[in-house]
N, C-alpha and C positions, 0 to 999 in steps of 0.2 A: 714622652712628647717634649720637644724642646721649644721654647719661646720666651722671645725678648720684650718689654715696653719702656717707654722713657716719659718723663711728665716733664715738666719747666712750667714751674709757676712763682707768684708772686709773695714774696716771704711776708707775709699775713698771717696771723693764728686762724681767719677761718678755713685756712687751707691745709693745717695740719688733719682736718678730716677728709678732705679730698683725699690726700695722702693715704692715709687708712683705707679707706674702701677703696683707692685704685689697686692697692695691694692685695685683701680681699678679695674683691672680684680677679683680680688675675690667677691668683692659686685659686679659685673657688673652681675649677673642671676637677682637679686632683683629689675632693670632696674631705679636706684635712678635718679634721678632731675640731672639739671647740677648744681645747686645750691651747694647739699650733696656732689654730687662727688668732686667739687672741694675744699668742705670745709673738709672733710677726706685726700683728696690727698695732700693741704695743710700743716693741722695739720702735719702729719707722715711726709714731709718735714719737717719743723718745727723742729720736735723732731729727725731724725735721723741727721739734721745738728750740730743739739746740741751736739747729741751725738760726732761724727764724729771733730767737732770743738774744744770746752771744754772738753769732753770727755778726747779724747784722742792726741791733739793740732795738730791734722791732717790739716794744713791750704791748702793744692795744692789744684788749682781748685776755690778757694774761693779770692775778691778781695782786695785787700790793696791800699788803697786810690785809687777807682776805677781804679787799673790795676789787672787783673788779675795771680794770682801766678800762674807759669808754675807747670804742674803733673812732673816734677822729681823735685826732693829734699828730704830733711829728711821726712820721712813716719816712725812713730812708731806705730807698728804692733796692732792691735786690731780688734775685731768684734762685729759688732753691731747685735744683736737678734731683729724682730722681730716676733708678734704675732699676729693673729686675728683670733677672735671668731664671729660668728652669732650664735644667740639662740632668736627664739619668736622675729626678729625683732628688736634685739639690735645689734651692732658691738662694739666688744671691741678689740682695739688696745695695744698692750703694746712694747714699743721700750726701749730697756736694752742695756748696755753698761757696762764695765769691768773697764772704765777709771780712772782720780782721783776725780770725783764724787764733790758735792758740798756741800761747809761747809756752805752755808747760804739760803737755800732752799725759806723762805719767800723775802731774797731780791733779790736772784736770778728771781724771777717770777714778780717784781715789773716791769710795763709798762716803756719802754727807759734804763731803766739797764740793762749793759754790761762791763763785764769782759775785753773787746777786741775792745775797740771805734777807734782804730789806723787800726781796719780792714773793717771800714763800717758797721761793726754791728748796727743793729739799736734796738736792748734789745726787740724786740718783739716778739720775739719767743712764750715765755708759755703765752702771752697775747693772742696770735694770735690761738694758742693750745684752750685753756679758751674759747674763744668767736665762734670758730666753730665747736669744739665740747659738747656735754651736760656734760659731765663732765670729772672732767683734775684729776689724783692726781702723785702725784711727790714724791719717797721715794730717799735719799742716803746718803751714807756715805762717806766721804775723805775717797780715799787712794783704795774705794770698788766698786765704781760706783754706775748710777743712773739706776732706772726704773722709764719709764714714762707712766701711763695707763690712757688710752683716753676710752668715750663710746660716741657711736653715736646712737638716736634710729633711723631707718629707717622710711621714711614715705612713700616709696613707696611700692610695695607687689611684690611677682614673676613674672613675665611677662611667665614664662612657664607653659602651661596648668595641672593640676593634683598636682604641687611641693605646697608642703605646709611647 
């Protein structure tokens, strides 16, 4: 069964769980492992905190030396797109952002590098991206922002009788 959805919302941390169970719910017909789910549910955290965080320096909601920053303060306006695709059993993810994007893409993705170590970051993001999904790729430009496209193949099949 082949199908598409697209989300646009507001680069917030409490929409990094929207994010997650839109995901979720859209693979949830293909009745994936709890392994898959949580490694997709994951990743797309992952990628729309990135977003949300360096994107667009959205920090409310997110902790600084483990206390967490209260949701009022400076909030600069931005939205993060995602996307998923099923086709033949692959899911292809892609989480876009508008922000000011990354001038060093290969160190950016280096294991423990982080832009933001005064905020608990622990630089794993695209490592964490990388290792639970089948493939990661990462385009951006300063100043244009980033897309982040994730694919997952499924290894579980429909659980609904007839859907193919």
């Amino acid at each position: 069964m082949n199908n598409e959805m697209e989300l646009l919302f507001d680069a917030r941390s409490t929409n990094e769980g929207l994010a997650r169970v839109a995901v979720a719910a859209f693979v949830a017909h293909l009745n994936p492992t709890l392994e898959e789910l949580s490694d997709i549910k994951t990743a797309v955290s992952e990628a729309v905190t990135n977003a949300i965080i360096h994107g667009y320096g959205n920090l409310q909601g997110y902790s600084r030396h483990g206390e967490v920053r209260p949701s009022a303060g400076d909030y600069f306006p931005g939205k993060v797109r995602l996307a998923c695709k099923l086709a033949d059993g692959v899911l292809d993810v892609t989480v876009e952002d508008q922000g000011k994007g990354i001038e060093d893409i290969s160190k950016a993705m280096e294991p423990l590098y982080t832009t933001m170590p005064e905020l608990d970051r622990s630089g794993m993001g695209f490592a964490f991206m990388e290792a639970f999904m089948d493939h990661l790729e990462v385009e951006s430009s300063p100043g244009k922002g980033t897309r982040i496209h994730m694919r997952k193949k499924m290894t579980s099949g429909s659980w609904i009788p007839g859907e193919e």
